[in-house]
C-alpha positions in Angstrom: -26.4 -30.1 -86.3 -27.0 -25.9 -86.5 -27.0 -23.9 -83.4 -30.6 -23.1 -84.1 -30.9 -26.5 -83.6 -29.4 -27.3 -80.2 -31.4 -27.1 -77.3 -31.0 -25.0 -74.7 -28.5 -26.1 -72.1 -26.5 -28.3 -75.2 -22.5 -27.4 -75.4 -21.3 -27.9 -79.1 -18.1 -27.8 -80.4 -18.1 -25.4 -83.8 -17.4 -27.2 -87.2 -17.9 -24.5 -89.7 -20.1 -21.8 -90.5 -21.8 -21.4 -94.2 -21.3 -17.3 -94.1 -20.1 -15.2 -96.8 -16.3 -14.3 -96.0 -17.1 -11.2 -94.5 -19.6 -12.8 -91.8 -16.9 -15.4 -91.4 -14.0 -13.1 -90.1 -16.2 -11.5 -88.0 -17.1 -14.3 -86.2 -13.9 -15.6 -85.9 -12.6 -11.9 -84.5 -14.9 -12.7 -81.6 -14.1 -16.2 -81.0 -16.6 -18.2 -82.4 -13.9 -20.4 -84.8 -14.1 -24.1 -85.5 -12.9 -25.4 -82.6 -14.3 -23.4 -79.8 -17.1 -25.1 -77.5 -20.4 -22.9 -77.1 -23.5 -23.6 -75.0 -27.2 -22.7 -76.0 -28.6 -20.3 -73.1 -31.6 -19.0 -74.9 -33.9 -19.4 -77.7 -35.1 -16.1 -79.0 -38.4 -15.1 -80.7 -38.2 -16.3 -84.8 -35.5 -18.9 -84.7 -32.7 -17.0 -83.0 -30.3 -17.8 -80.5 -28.0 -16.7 -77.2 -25.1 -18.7 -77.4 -22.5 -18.6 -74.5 -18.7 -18.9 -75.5 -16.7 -19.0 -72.3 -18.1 -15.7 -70.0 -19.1 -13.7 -73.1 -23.2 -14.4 -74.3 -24.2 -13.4 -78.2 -27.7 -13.2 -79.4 -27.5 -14.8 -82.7 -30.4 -14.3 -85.9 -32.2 -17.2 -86.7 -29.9 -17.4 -90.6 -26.8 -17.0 -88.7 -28.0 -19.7 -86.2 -29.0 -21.9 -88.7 -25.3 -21.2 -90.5 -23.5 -22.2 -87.8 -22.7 -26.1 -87.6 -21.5 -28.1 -84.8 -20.7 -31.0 -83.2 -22.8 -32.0 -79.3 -21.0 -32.4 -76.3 -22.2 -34.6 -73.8 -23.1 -32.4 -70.5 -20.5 -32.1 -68.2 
């Protein structure tokens, strides 16, 4: 499942992310690595996303939402 296709409220552990290198570091320089446990708080206008990871929130496009995969989380 993609992030762009979570809804809001879902946590999901990341799996990978089909990015370009680049992209890929970048995300991983502010914590969103396989691994780390997000939660959907928003769906944005055109596909995009607010993810939460831990106290920090980032608005996400709808191709880098859609390029994140993950695994749900039941709701604590």
């Amino acid at each position: 499942m993609t992030i762009r296709d979570c809804p809001v409220g879902c946590p999901v552990r990341l799996d990978d992310a089909a990015l370009d290198d680049a992209a890929r570091l970048r995300m991983c320089e502010i914590g969103l690595r396989p691994g780390a446990v997000v939660r959907v708080v928003q769906c944005a206008a055109f596909g995009g996303r607010v993810i939460a990871c831990g106290h920090q929130r980032f608005a996400l496009d709808a191709a880098t939402a859609a390029a994140l995969r993950g695994t749900q989380l039941t709701a604590a």
